[in-house]
Kinemage of the C-alpha trace (Angstrom):
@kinemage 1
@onewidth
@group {chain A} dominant
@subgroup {mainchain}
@vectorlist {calphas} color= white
{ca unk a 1} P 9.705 -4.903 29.603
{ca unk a 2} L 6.639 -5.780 32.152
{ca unk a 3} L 3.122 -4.296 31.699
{ca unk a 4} L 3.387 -2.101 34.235
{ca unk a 5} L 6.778 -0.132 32.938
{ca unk a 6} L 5.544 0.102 29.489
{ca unk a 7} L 5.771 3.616 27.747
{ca unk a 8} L 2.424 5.556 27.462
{ca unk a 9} L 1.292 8.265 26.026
{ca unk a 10} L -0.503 11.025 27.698
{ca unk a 11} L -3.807 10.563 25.204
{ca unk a 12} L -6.465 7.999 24.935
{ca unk a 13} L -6.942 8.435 21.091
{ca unk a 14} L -4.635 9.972 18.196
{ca unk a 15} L -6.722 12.367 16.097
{ca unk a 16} L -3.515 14.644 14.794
{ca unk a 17} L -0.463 15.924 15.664
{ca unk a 18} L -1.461 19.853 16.081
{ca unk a 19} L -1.805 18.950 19.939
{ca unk a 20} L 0.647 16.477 20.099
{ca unk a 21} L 3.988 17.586 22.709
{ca unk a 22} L 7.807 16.710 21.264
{ca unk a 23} L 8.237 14.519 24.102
{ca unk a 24} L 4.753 12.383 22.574
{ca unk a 25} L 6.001 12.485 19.208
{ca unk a 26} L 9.620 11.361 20.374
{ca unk a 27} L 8.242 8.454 22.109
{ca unk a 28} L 6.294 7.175 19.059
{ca unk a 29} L 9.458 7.453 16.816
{ca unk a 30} L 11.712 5.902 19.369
{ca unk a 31} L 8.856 2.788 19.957
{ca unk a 32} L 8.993 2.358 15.780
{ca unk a 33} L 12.421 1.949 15.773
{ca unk a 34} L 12.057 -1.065 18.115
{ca unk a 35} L 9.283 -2.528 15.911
{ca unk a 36} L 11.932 -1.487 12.802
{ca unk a 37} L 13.944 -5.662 14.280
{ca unk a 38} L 10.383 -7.033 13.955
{ca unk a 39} L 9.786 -6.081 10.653
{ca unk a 40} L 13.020 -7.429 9.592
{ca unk a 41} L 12.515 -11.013 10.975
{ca unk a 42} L 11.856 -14.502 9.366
{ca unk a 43} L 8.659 -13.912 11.656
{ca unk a 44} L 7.453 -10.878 11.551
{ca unk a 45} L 4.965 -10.989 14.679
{ca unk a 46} L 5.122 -10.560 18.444
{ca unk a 47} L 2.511 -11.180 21.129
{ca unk a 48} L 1.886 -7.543 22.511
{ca unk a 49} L -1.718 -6.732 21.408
{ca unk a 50} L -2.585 -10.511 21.874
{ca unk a 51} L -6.503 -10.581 22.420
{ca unk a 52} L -6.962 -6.825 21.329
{ca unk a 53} L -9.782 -6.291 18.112
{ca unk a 54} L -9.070 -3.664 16.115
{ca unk a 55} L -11.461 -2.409 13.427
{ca unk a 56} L -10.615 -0.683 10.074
{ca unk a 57} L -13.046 1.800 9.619
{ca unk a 58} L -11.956 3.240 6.256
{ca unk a 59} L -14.908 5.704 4.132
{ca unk a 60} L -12.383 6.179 1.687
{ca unk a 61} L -10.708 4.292 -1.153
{ca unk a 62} L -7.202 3.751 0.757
{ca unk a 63} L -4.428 1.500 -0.692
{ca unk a 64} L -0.951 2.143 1.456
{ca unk a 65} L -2.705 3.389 4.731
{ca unk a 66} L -5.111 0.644 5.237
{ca unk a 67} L -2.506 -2.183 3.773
{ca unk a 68} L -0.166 -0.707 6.653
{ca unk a 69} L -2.561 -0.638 9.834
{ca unk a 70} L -3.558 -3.994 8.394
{ca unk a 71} L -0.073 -5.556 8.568
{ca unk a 72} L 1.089 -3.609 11.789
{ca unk a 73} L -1.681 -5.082 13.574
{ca unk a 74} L -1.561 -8.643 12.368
{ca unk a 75} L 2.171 -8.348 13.502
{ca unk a 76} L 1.240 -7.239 16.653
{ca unk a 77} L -0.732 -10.579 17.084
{ca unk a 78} L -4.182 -8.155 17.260
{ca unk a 79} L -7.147 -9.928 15.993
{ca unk a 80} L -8.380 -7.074 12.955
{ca unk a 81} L -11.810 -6.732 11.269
{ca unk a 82} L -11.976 -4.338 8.015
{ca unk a 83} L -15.141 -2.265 7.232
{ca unk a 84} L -15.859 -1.119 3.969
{ca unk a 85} L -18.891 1.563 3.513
{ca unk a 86} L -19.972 -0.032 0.579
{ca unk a 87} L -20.793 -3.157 1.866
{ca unk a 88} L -22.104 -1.908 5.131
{ca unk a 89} L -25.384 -0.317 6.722
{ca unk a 90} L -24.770 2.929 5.793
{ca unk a 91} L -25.612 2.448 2.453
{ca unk a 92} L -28.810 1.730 3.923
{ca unk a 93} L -29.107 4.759 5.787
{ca unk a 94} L -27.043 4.492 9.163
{ca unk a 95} L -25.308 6.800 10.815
{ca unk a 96} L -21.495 7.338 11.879
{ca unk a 97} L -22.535 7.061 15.674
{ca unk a 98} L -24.598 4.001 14.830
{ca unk a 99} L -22.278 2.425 13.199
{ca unk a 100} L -19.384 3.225 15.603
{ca unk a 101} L -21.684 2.213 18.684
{ca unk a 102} L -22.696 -0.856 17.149
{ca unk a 103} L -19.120 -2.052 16.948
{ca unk a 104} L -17.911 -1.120 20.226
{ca unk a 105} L -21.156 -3.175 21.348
{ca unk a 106} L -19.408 -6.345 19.798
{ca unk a 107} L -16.422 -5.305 22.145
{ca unk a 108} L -14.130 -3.663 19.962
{ca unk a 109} L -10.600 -2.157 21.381
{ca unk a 110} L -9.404 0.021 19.262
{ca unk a 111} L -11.039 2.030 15.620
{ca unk a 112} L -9.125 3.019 13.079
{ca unk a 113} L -10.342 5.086 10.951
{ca unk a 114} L -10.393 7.145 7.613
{ca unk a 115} L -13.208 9.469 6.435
{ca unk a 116} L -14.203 12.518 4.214
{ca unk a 117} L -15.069 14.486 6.617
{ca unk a 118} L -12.855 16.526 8.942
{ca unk a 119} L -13.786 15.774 12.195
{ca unk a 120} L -14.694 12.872 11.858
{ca unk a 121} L -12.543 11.190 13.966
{ca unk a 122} L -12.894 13.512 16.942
{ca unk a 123} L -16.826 12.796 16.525
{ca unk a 124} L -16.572 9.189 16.826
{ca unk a 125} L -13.911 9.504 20.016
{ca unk a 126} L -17.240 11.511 21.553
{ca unk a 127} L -19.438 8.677 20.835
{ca unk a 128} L -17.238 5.576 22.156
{ca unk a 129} L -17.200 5.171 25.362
{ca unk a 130} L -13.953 2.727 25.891
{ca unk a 131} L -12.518 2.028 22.306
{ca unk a 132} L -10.001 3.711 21.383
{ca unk a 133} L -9.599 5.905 18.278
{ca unk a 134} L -6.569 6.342 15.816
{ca unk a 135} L -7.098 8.763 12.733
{ca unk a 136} L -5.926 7.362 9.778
{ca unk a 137} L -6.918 10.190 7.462
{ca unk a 138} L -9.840 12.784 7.741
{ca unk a 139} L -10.973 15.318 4.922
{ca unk a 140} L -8.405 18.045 4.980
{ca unk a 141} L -7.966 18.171 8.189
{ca unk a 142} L -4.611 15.758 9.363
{ca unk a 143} L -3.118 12.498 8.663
{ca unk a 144} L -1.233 11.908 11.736
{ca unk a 145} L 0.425 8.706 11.156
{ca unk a 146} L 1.801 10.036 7.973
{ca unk a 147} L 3.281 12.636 9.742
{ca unk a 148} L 4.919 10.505 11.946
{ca unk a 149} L 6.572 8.227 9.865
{ca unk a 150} L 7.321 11.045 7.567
{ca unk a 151} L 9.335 12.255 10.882
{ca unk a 152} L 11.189 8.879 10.851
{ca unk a 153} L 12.406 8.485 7.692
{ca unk a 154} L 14.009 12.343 7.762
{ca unk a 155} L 15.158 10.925 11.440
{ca unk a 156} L 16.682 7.895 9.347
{ca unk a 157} L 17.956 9.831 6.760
{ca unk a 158} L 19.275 13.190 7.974
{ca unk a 159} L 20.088 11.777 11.676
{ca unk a 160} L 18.191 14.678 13.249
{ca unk a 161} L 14.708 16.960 12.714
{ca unk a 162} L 15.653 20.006 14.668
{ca unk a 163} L 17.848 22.576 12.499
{ca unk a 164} L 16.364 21.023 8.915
{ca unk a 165} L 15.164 23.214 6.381
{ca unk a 166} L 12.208 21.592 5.021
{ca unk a 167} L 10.460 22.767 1.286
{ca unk a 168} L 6.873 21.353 0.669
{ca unk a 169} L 5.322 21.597 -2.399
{ca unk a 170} L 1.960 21.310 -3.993
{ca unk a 171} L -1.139 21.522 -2.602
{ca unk a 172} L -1.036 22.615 0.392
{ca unk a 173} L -4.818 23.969 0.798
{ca unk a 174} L -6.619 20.116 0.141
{ca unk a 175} L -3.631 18.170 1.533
{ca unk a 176} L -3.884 16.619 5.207
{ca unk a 177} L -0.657 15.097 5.018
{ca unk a 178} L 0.836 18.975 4.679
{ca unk a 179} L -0.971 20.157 7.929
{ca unk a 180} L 0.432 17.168 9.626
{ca unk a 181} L 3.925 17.422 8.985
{ca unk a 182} L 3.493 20.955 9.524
{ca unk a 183} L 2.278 20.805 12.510
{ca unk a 184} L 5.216 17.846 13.577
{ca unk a 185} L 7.707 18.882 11.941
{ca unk a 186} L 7.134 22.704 13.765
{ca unk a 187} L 7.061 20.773 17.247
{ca unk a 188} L 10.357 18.786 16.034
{ca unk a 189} L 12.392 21.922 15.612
{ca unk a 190} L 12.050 22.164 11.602
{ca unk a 191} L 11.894 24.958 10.111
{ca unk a 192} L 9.583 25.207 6.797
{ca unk a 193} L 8.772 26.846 3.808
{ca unk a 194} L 5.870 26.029 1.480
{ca unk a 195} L 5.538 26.424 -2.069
{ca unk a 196} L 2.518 26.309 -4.789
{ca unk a 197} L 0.023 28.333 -6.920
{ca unk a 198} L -0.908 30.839 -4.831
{ca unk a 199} L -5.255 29.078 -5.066
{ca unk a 200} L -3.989 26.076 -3.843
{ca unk a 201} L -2.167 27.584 -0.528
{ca unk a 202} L -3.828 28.795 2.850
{ca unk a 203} L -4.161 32.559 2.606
{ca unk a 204} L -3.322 32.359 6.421
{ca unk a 205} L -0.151 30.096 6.701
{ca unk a 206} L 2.176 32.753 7.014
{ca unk a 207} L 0.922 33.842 10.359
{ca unk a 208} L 2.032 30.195 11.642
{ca unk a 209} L 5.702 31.267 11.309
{ca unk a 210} L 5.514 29.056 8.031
{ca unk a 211} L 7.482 30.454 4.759
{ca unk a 212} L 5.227 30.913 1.790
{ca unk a 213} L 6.940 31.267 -1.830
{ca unk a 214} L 5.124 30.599 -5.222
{ca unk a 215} L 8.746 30.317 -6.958
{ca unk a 216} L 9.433 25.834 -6.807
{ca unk a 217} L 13.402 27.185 -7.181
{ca unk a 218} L 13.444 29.414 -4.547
{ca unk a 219} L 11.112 26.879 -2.064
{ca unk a 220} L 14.122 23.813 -2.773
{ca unk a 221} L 17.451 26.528 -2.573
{ca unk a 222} L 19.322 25.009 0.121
{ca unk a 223} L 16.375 22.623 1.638
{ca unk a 224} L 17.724 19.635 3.146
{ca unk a 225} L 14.075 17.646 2.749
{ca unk a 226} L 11.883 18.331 -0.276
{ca unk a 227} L 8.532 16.885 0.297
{ca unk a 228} L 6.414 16.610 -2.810
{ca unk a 229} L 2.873 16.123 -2.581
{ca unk a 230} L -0.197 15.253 -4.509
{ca unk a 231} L -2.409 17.124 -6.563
{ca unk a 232} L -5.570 16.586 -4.838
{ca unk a 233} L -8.193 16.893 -7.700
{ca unk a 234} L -10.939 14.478 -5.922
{ca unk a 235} L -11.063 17.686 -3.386
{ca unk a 236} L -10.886 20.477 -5.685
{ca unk a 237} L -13.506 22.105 -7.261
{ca unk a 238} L -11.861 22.787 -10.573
{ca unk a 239} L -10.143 25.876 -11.988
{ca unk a 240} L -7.021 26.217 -9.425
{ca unk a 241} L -4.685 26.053 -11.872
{ca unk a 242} L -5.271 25.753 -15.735
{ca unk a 243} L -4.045 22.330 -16.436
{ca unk a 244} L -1.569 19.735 -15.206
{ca unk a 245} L 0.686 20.489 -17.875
{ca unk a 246} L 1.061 23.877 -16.505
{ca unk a 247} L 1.398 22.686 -13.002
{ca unk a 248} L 4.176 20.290 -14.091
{ca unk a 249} L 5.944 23.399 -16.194
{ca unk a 250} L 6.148 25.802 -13.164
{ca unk a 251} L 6.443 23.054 -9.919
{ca unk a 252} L 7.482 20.098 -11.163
{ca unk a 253} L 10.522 18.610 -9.358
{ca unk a 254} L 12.889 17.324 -12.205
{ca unk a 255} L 16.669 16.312 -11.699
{ca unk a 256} L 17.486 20.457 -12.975
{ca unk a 257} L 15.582 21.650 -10.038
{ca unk a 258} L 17.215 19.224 -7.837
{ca unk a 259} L 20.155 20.633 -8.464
{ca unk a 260} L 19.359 23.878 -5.849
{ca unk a 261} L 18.720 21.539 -3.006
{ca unk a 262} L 21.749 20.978 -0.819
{ca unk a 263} L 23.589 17.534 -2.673
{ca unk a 264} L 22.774 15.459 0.199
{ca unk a 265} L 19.000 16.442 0.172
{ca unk a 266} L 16.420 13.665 -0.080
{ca unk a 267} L 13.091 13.582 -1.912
{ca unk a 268} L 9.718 12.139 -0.186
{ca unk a 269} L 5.918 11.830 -1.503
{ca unk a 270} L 3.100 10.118 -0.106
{ca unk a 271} L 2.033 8.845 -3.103
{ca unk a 272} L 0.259 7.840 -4.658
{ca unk a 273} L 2.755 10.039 -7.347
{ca unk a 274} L 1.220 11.775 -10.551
{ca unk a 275} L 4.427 11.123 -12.712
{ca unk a 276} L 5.458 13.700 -14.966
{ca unk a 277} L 2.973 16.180 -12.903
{ca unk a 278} L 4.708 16.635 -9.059
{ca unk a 279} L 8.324 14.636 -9.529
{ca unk a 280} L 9.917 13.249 -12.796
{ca unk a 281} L 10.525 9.277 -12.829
{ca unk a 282} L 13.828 10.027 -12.525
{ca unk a 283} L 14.093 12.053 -9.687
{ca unk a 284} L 11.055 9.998 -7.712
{ca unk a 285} L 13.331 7.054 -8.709
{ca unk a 286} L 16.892 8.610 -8.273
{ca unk a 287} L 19.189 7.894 -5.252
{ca unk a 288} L 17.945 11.019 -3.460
{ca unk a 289} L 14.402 9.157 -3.309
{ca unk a 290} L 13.195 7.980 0.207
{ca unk a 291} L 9.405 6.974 -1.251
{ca unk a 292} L 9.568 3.537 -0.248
{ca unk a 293} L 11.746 3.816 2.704
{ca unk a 294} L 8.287 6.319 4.307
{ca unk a 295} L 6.113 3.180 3.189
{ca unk a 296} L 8.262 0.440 5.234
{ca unk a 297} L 8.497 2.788 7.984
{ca unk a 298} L 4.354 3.767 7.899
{ca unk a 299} L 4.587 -0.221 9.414
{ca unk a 300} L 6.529 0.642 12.057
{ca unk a 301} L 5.328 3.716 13.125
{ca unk a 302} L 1.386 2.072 12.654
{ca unk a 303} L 3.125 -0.613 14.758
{ca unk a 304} L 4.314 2.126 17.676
{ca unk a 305} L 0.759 3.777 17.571
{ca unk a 306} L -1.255 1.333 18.082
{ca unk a 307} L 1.186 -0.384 21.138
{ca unk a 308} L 1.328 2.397 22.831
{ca unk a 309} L -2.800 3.328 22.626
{ca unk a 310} L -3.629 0.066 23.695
{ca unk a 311} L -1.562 0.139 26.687
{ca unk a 312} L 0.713 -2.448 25.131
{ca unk a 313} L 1.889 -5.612 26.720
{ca unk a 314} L 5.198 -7.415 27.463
{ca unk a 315} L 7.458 -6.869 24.071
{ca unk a 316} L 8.745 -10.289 24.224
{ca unk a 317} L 9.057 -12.506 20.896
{ca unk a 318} L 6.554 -14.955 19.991
């Protein structure tokens, strides 16, 4: 492929997928699966963001996120830098736009980053003038690139997203990874229906065309995707529910509850998983798990993302 016929997409940043066209979204799925070879090679690198610096922003404790942006662009031959808040200036007193303007002064390409506060992402697209900026998490407002790859593996899995009945449970009200998928999954043709305590959903969601249920047997009846998520307690502010041992009682997902879902139904999470509280071991480790299969493919679509923001270059092996 030469420079000039590579695939773009019509934005300069990705700060969620609420905005984001099926045609977009389709592109970025179909540009992971190409990277999917890459990841599977002896060497796992090619030469397309050759000369590109990317910077890990991350204001947030991140494990699996940063880990994956980290690999995807060391495998995309991208020279990376990683910022942590707690060894920077802004424990000294410095602000976002500082910070972000002083490192597109040392000629940065590209910003990834993750923050506490929604909004974040969009503010620091308004300060840069030329780098460009990928959202890898902000407050509760949307984690794109989990969305995405969420998208691929039920792509992978259930060889289509149009037509799928999709349950997601938990909470919904603190969760950015919900509003993404949401939000994709809608654009994709899926239809959903969320489940939870009633404090820990949107009062609002139902106006989105979204189904709403507070019953976890009713939410997984004949759901070809059940998408557990976790209890957010770092953004709560205490007294949702009484205790986790209640959550667990009335929306756990254990192998009984399983057994509404359709028998070819699969079973995703985020993570990091709260054992015993949103899925039983055996069901988060069962055959109808795709857990890990959404963190191989967060490299792929991180991969895709990144490519295609930074205007890419010739896909041909190092």
């Amino acid at each position: 492929m030469n420079a000039d016929e590579t695939p773009r997409l019509n934005r300069r940043h990705l700060l969620g997928l609420e905005d984001c066209s099926r045609e977009e979204i389709r592109l970025i799925l179909d540009t992971a699966d190409s990277f999917k070879e890459v990841i599977e090679r002896p060497i796992r690198k090619v030469p397309a963001l050759r000369g590109k610096n990317i910077v890990n922003l991350f204001f947030e404790p991140s494990t699996r996120t940063r880990l994956s942006f980290e690999i995807a662009e060391k495998q995309l031959s991208a020279d990376t830098l990683n910022f942590t808040a707690s060894a920077s200036s802004v424990v000294k007193g410095e602000t976002l736009r500082d910070t972000a303007r002083n490192i597109e002064a040392m000629k940065v390409d590209c910003v990834v980053v993750r923050h506490s506060a929604s909004g974040a992402p969009l503010f620091l697209s308004q300060c840069l003038e030329r780098a460009v900026v990928v959202n890898a998490g902000d407050g509760a407002h949307e984690h794109p690139t989990q969305g995405l790859l969420d998208l691929l593996t039920i792509r992978d899995h259930m060889g289509r997203i149009e037509g799928l009945r999709v349950a997601i449970m938990g909470d919904i009200t603190h969760s950015r990874v919900a509003r993404s998928n949401i939000w994709g999954l809608r654009t994709m043709g899926a239809s959903l229906v969320v489940c939870g305590p009633p404090t820990l959903i949107p009062p609002d969601l139902e106006a989105t065309g979204v189904e709403v249920t507070h019953r976890l047997e009713e939410a997984i009846d004949g759901a070809d995707v059940i998408y557990a998520l976790r209890i957010q307690l770092e953004r709560q502010q205490g007294g949702l529910f009484p205790s986790l041992r209640e959550y667990a009682r009335l929306f756990g997902i254990t192998p009984e509850r399983m057994a509404h879902a359709k028998p070819e139904a699969i079973v995703m999470h985020p993570g990091p998983i709260n054992r015993g509280v949103e899925l039983d071991s055996a069901v988060a480790d069962g055959s109808r798990s795709v857990i890990l299969d959404q963190v191989t493919n967060g490299i792929a679509i991180r991969m895709a993302v990144l490519y295609l923001l930074n205007g890419g270059g010739e896909r041909e092996d190092a």
